[in-house]
TIDREN-46963 format. One record per residue (C-alpha): residue in one letter; x, y, z. Coordinates in Angstrom, 2 decimals. Example, Ala and Ser with C-alpha at 12.3 -4.5 7.8 and 13.67 -1.06 7.14 Angstrom:
% residues 2
ATOM_A_12.30_-4.50_7.80
ATOM_S_13.67_-1.06_7.14
***
This chain:
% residues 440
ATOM_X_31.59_0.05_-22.16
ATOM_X_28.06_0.94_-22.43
ATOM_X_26.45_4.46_-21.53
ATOM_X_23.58_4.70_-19.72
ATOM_X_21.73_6.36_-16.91
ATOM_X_22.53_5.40_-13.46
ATOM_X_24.85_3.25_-11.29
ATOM_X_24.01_3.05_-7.44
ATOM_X_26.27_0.98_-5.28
ATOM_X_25.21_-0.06_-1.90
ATOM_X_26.82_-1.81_1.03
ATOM_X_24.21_-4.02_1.11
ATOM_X_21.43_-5.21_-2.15
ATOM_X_18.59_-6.93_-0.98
ATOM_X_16.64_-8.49_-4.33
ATOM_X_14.07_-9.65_-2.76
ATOM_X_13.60_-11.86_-5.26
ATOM_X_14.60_-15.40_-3.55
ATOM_X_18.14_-14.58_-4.23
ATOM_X_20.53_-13.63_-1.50
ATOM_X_21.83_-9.96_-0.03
ATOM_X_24.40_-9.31_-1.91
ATOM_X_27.43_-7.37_-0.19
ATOM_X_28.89_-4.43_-1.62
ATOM_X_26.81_-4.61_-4.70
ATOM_X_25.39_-2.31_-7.46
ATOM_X_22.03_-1.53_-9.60
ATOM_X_22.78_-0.64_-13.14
ATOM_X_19.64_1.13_-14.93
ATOM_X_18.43_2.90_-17.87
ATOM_X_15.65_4.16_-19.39
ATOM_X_14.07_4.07_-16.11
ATOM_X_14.29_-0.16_-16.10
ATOM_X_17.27_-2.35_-14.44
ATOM_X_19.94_-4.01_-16.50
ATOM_X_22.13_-5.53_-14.31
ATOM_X_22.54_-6.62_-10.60
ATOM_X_26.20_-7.73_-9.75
ATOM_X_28.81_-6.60_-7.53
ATOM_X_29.83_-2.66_-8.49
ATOM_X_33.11_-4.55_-9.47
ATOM_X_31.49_-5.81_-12.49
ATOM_X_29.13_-3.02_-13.23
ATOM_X_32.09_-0.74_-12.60
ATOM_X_33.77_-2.84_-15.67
ATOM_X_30.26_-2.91_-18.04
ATOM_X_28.90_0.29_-17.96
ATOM_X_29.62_3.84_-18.22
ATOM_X_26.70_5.97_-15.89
ATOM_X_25.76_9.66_-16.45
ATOM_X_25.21_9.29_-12.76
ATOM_X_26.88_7.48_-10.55
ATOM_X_25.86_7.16_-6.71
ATOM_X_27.94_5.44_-3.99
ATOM_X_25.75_4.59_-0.69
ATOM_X_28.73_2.69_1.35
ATOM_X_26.39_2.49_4.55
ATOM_X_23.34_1.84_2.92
ATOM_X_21.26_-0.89_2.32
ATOM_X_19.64_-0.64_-1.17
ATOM_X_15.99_-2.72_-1.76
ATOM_X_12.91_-2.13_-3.77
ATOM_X_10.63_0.31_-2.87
ATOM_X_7.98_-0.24_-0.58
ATOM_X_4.11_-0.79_-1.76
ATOM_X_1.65_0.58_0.64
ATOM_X_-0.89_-2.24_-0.82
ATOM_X_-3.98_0.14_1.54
ATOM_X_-4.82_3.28_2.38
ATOM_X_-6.98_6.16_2.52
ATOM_X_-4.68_9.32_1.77
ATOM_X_-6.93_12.13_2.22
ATOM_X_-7.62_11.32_5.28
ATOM_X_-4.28_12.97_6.44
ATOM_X_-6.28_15.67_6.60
ATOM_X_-8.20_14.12_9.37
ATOM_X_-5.22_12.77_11.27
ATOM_X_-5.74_13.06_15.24
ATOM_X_-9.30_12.58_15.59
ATOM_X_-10.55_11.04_18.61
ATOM_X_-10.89_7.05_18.29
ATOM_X_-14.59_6.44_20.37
ATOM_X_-15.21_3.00_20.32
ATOM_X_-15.32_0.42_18.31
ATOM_X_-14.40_0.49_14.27
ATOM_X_-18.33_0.85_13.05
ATOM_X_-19.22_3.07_15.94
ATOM_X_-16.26_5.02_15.20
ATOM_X_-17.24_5.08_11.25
ATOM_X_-21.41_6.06_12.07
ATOM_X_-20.81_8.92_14.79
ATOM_X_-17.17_10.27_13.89
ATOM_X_-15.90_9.55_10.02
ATOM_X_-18.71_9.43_7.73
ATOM_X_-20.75_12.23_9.13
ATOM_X_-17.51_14.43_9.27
ATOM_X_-17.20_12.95_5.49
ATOM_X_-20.43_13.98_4.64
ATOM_X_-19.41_17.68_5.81
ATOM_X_-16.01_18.16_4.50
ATOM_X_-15.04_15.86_1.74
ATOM_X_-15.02_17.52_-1.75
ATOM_X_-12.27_17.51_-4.29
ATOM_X_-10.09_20.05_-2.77
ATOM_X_-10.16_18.07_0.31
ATOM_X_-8.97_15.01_-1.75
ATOM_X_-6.54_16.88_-3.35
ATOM_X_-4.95_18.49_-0.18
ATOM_X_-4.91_15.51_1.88
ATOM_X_-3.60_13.56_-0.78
ATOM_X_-0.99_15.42_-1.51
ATOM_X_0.53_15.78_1.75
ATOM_X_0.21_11.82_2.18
ATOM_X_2.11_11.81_-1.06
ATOM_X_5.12_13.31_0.09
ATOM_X_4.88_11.57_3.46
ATOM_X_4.60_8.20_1.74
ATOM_X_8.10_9.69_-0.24
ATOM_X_9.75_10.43_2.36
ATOM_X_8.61_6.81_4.20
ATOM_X_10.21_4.55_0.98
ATOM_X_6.85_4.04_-0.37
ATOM_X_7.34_4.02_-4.04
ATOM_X_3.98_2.69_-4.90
ATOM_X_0.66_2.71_-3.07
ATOM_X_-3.15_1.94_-3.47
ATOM_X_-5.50_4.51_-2.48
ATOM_X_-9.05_4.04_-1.39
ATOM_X_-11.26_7.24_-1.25
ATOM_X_-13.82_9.67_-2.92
ATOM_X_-12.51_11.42_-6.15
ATOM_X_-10.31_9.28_-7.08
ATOM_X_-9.65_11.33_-10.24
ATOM_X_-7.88_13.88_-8.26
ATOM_X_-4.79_11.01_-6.90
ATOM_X_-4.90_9.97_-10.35
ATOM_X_-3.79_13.56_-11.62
ATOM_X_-1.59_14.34_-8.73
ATOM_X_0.41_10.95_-9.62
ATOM_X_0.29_11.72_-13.13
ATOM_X_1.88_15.49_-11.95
ATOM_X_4.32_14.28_-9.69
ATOM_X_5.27_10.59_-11.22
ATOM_X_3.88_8.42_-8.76
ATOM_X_2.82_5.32_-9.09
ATOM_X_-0.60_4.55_-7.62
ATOM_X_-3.58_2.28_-7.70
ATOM_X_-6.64_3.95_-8.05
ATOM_X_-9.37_2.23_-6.28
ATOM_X_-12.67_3.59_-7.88
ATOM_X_-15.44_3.51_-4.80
ATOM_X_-18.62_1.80_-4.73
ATOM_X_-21.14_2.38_-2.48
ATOM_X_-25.10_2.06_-2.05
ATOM_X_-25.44_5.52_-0.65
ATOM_X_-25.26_8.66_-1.41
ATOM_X_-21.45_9.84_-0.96
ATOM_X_-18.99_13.63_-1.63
ATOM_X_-18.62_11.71_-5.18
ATOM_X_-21.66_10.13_-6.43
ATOM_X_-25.54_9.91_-5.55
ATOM_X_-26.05_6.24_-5.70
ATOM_X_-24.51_2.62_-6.75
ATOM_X_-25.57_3.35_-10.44
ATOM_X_-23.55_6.73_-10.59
ATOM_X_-20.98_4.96_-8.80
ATOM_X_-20.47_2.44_-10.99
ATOM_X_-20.76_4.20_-14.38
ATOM_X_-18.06_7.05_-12.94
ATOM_X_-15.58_4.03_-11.70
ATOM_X_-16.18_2.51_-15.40
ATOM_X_-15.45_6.09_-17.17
ATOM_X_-11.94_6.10_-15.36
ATOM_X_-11.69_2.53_-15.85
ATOM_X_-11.20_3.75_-19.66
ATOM_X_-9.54_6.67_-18.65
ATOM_X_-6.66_4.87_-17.05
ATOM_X_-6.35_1.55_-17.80
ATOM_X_-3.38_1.87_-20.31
ATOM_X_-1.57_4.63_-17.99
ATOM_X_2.11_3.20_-17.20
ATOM_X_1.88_4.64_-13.66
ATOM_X_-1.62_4.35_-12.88
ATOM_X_-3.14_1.74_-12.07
ATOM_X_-7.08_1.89_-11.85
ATOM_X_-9.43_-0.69_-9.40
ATOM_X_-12.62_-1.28_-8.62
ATOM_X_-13.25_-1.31_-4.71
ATOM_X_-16.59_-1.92_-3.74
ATOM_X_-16.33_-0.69_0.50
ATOM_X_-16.95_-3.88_2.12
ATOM_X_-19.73_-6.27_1.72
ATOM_X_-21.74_-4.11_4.88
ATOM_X_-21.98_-1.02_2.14
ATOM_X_-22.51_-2.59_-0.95
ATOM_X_-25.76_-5.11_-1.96
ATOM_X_-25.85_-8.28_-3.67
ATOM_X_-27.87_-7.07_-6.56
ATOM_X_-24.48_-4.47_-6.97
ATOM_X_-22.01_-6.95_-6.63
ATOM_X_-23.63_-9.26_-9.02
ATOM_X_-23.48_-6.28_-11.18
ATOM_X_-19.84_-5.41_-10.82
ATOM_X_-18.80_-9.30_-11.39
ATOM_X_-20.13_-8.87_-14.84
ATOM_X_-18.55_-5.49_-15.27
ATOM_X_-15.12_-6.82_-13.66
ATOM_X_-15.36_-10.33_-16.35
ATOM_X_-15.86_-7.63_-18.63
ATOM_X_-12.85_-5.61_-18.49
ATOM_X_-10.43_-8.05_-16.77
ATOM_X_-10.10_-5.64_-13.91
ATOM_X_-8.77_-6.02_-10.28
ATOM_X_-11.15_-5.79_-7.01
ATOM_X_-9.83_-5.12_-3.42
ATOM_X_-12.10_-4.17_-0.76
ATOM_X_-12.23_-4.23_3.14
ATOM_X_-13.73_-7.38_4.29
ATOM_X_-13.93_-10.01_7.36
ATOM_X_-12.46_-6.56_9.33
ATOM_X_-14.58_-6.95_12.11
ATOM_X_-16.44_-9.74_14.18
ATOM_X_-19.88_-7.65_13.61
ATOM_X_-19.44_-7.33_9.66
ATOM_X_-19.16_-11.38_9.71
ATOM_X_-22.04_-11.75_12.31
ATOM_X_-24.04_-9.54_10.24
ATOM_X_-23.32_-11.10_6.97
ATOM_X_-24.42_-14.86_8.94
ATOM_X_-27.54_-13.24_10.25
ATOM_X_-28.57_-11.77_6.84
ATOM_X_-26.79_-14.23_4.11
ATOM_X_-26.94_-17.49_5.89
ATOM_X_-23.27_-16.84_5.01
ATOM_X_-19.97_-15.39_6.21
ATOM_X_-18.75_-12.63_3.88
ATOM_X_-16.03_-14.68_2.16
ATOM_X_-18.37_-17.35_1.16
ATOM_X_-21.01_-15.80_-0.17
ATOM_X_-18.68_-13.09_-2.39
ATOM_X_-17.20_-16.38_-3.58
ATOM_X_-20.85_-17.42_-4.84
ATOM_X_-21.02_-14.61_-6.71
ATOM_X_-17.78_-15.43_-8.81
ATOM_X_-15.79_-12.52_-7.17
ATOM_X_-12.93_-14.28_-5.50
ATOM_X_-10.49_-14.64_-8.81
ATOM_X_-6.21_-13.91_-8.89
ATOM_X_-6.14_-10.06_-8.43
ATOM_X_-8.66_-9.36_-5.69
ATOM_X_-7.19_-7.77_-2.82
ATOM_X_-9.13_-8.55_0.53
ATOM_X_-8.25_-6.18_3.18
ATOM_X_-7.62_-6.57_6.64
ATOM_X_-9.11_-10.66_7.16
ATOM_X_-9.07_-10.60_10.77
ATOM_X_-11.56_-13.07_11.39
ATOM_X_-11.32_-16.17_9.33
ATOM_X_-12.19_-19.65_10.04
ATOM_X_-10.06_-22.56_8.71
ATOM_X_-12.59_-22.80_6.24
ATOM_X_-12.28_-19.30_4.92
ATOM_X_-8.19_-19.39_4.96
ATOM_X_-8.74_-22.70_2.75
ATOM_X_-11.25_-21.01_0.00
ATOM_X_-8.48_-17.72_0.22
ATOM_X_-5.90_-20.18_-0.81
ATOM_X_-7.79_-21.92_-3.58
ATOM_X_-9.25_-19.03_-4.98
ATOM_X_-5.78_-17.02_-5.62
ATOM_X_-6.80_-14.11_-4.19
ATOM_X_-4.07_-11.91_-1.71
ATOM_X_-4.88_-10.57_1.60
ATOM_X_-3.39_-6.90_2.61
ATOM_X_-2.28_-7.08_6.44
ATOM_X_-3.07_-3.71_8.34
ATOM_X_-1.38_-4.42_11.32
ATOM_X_-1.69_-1.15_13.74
ATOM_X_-4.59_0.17_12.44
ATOM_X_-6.59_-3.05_13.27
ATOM_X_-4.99_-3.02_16.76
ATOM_X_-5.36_0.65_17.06
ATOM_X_-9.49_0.27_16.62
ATOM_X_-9.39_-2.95_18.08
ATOM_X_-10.97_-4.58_15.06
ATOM_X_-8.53_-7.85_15.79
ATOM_X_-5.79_-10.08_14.14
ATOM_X_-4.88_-11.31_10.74
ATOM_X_-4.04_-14.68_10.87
ATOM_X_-0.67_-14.34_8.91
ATOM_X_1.13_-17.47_9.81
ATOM_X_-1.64_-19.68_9.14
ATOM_X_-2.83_-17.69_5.64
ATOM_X_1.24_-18.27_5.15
ATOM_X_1.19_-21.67_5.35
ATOM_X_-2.04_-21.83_3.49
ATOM_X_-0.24_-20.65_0.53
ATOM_X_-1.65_-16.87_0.31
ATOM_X_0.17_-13.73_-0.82
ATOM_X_0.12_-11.17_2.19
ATOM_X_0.64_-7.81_1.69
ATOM_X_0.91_-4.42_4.17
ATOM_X_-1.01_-1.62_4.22
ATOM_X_-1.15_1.09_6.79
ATOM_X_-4.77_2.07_6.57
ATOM_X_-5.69_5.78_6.60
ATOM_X_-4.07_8.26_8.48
ATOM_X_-7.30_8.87_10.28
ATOM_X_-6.97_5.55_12.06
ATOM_X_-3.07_4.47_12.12
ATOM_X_-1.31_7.77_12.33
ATOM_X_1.45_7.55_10.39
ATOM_X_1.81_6.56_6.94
ATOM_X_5.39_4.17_8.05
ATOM_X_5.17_0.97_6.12
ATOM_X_8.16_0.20_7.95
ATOM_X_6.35_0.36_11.10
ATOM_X_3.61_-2.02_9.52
ATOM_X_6.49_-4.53_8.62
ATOM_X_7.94_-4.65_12.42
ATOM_X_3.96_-4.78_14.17
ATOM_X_3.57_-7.29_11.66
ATOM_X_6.74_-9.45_12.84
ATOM_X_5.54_-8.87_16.20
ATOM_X_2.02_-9.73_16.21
ATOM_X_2.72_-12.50_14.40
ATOM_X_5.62_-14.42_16.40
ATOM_X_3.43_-12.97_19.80
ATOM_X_-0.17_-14.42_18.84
ATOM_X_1.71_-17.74_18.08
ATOM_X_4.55_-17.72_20.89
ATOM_X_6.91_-18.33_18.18
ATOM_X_9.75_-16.08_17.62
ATOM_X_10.19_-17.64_13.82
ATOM_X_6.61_-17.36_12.75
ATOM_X_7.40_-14.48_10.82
ATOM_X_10.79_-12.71_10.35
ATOM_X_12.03_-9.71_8.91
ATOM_X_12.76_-10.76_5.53
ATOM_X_9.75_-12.34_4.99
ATOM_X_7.85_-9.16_6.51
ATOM_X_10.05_-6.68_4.13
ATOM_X_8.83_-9.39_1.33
ATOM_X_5.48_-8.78_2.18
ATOM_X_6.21_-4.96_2.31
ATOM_X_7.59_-4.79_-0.92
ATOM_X_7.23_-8.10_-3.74
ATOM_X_4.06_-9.04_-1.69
ATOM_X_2.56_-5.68_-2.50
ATOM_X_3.50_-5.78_-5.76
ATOM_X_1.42_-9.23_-6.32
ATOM_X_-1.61_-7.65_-4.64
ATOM_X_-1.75_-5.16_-6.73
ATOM_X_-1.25_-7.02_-10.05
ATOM_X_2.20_-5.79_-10.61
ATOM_X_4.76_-8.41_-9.51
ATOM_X_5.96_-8.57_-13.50
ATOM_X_6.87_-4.80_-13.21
ATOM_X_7.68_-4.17_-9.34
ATOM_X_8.65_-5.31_-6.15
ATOM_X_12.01_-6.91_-6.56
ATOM_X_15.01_-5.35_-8.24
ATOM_X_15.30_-8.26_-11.13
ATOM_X_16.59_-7.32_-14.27
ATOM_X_13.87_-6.03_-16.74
ATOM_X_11.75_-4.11_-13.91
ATOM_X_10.98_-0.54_-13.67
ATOM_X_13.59_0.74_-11.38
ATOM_X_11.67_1.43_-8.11
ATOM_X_14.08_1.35_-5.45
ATOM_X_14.94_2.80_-1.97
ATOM_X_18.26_3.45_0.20
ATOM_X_17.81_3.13_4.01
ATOM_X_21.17_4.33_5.46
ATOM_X_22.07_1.82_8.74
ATOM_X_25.01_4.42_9.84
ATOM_X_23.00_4.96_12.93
ATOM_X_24.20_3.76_16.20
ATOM_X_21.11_2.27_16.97
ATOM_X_21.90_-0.35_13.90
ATOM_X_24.99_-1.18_14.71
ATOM_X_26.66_-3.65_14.81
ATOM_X_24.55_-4.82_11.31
ATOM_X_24.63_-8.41_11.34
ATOM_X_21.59_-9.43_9.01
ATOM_X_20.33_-5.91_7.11
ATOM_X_16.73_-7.06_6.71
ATOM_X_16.72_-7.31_10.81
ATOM_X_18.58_-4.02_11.03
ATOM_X_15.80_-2.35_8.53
ATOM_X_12.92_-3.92_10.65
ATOM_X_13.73_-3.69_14.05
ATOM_X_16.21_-0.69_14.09
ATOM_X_15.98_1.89_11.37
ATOM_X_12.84_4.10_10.82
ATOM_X_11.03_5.48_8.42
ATOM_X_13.89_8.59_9.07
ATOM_X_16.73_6.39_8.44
ATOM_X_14.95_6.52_4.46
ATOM_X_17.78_8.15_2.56
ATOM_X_16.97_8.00_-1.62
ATOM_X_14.35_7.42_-3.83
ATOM_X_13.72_6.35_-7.33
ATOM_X_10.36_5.75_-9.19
ATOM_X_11.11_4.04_-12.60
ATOM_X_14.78_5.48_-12.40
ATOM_X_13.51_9.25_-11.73
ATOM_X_14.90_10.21_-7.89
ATOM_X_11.98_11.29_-5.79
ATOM_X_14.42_11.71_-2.78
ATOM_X_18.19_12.70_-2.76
ATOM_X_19.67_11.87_0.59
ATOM_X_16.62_12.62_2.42
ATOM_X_16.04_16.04_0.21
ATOM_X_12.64_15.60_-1.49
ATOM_X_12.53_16.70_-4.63
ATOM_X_8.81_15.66_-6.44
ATOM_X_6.96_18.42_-4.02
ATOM_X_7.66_22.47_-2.98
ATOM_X_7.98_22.19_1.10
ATOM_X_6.71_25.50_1.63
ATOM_X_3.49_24.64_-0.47
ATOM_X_3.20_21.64_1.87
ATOM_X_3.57_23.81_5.07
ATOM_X_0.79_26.02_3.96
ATOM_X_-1.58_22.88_3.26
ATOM_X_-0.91_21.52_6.68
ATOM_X_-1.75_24.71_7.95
ATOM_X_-4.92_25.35_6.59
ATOM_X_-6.93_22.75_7.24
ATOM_X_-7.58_22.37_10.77
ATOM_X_-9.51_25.14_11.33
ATOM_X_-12.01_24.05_8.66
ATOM_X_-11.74_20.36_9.55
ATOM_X_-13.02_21.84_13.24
ATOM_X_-15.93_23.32_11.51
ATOM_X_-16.90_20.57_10.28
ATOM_X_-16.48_18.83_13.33
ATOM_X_-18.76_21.51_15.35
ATOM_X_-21.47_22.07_12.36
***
């Protein structure tokens, strides 16, 4: 028999890699990558684990990839939502940015987010946000797995003066972490409202250059197209596609307003699209079309936004507002279902992000990222399919174990990457100087 690190069995495995749940079932893994997916008859027979973890009420899956969000902005969780998403932005979030933002903010907020996202089954998860060198270290501390996106704006922000400095500091980290096995960095231009053309023509050449991923918000809201028409001649998607941005491995966030002719140069141009379901209802930004951008032949992935605008960082909750937004705007109960949301939530992500070939499905030769949800509850019972049970009956609470490339992040619900009395005291301190930013 052959030694190696780790053996979980599960009631139920879901791959979610085309092939079926499997039923009473086992992971095999070592050096932090799966071997072997069979039932834990087999394994049982194969392999001698160090460790060996039974999970008899469990459901076992890959972890979840938050494919957008904003962590720091936990930190500014519970602010009033006043109108609409770029009134909201020009008299609440970027003045209070302006104010309070600075590395220890990044660092404080981020962390907390962290070990929410933990706790939540999110194994991996791209960030959007100023000082993006501080999530990088706090991964590299705690063994996360993140994607980096490295901001670019026109104006003066907490982390750079201007679209020059911008761009040279997201190219120095570029370098910095490019060959990192955890993180993963991206440039992410804001949205084609906060960026110019002269910029983006720059950062094409700069992104050719390197071979680097893009994602940015974009077609969010019915102004930011309007506005792009009244000043390009063009809607957003077209004209970025003119200037040879739309490629495999750019990420466009939220696409709530998209004409048949924009879902049709999505498709042919390879990029994904990351689905932020309550956020965009929250600010009443509108609707991804998911079914049709489905059928269309694009990868969707889920995001939760920031915390600032969504709440809570519960990809869960994204996959289940997803399912019913979906089957609601289209009065079809099939249009999208819960496997196909928790594929979105998990192998989706994974594609978004450019890292399908290392995550997002528990195939052999993968770093073992991978999540228990325990469906003991009475409010999952009786379990007939698990993926409905996971979607429309377990929470985010229901998240029992963790494991980042093999390492456990969570031991039946015990997290063990962060110190919760360190956590305490950063949820505690903030408020009162979040309020004085608020007042100043």
């Amino acid at each position: 028999m052959q030694s190696i690190d780790l053996v979980v069995e599960a009631r139920w495995v879901l791959p979610m890699d085309g092939t079926p749940v499997c039923e009473h079932a086992a992971i095999a893994i070592d050096h932090g990558r799966i071997l072997a997916v069979g039932t834990a008859a087999s394994l049982t027979e194969r392999f001698a684990p160090r460790e060996h973890l039974r999970r008899t009420r469990h459901a076992l899956l890959p972890g979840l990839v938050n494919a957008h969000t904003h962590a720091a902005m936990s930190l500014l969780r519970g602010l009033p939502i006043r109108g609409p998403l770029m009134q909201w932005l020009n008299e609440t979030i970027w003045p209070l940015e302006r104010r309070c933002v600075n590395a220890q903010f990044v660092t404080s907020g981020t962390r907390l987010a962290m070990a929410e996202m933990l706790r939540a089954g999110i194994t991996c998860f791209a960030d959007m946000y100023f000082f993006p060198e501080e999530v990088a270290r706090l991964a590299r501390q705690h063994q996360l797995r993140v994607s980096i996106g490295l901001p670019i704006v026109e104006a003066r922000t907490p982390w750079a003066l201007d679209a020059d400095e911008h761009l040279d500091k997201a190219a120095k980290l570029w370098d910095e972490y490019r060959d990192d096995p955890l993180i993963l960095p991206c440039f992410a231009p804001h949205s084609p409202y906060a960026v110019s053309r002269a910029t983006f023509t720059r950062l094409r050449r700069l992104v050719d250059q390197l071979d680097a991923p893009l994602a940015m918000h974009l077609h969010e809201s019915q102004t930011e197209v309007q506005d792009s028409v009244n000043a390009h001649g063009e809607r957003p998607l077209s004209w970025l596609a003119d200037e040879g941005l739309l490629r495999p491995g750019f990420a466009a966030v939220h696409m709530n307003w998209l004409t048949d002719e924009d879902i049709d140069l999505a498709a042919r141009s390879g990029i994904s699209v990351v689905h932020c379901p309550q956020s965009n209802q929250r600010l009443g930004s509108g609707t991804c079309p998911v079914t049709r951008l489905r059928e269309a032949g694009v990868n969707i992935a889920l995001g939760t936004d920031g915390p600032a605008s969504v709440g809570a960082l519960d990809l869960l909750a994204e996959t289940r507002a997803a399912c019913l937004l979906a089957n609601g705007s289209t009065h079809n109960p099939q249009a999208l279902g819960a496997y196909d949301a928790l594929a979105m939530a998990t192998l989706g992500g994974a594609q978004a992000l450019g890292l399908a070939g290392e995550i997002g499905s528990l195939s052999v030769g993968k770093a073992a990222d991978m999540i228990c949800i325990d469906l003991s509850a009475s409010a999952c019972q009786p379990v007939g399919d698990p993926a409905e049970a996971i979607v429309f009956a377990a929470g985010r609470d229901a998240v029992s174990d963790v494991w980042i490339a093999g390492r456990a992040m969570l031991c039946e619900h015990r997290l063990l990457a962060f110190d919760a009395a360190e956590l305490a005291a950063l949820a505690g301190e903030w408020p009162a100087r979040i309020a004085t930013g608020v007042a100043a």
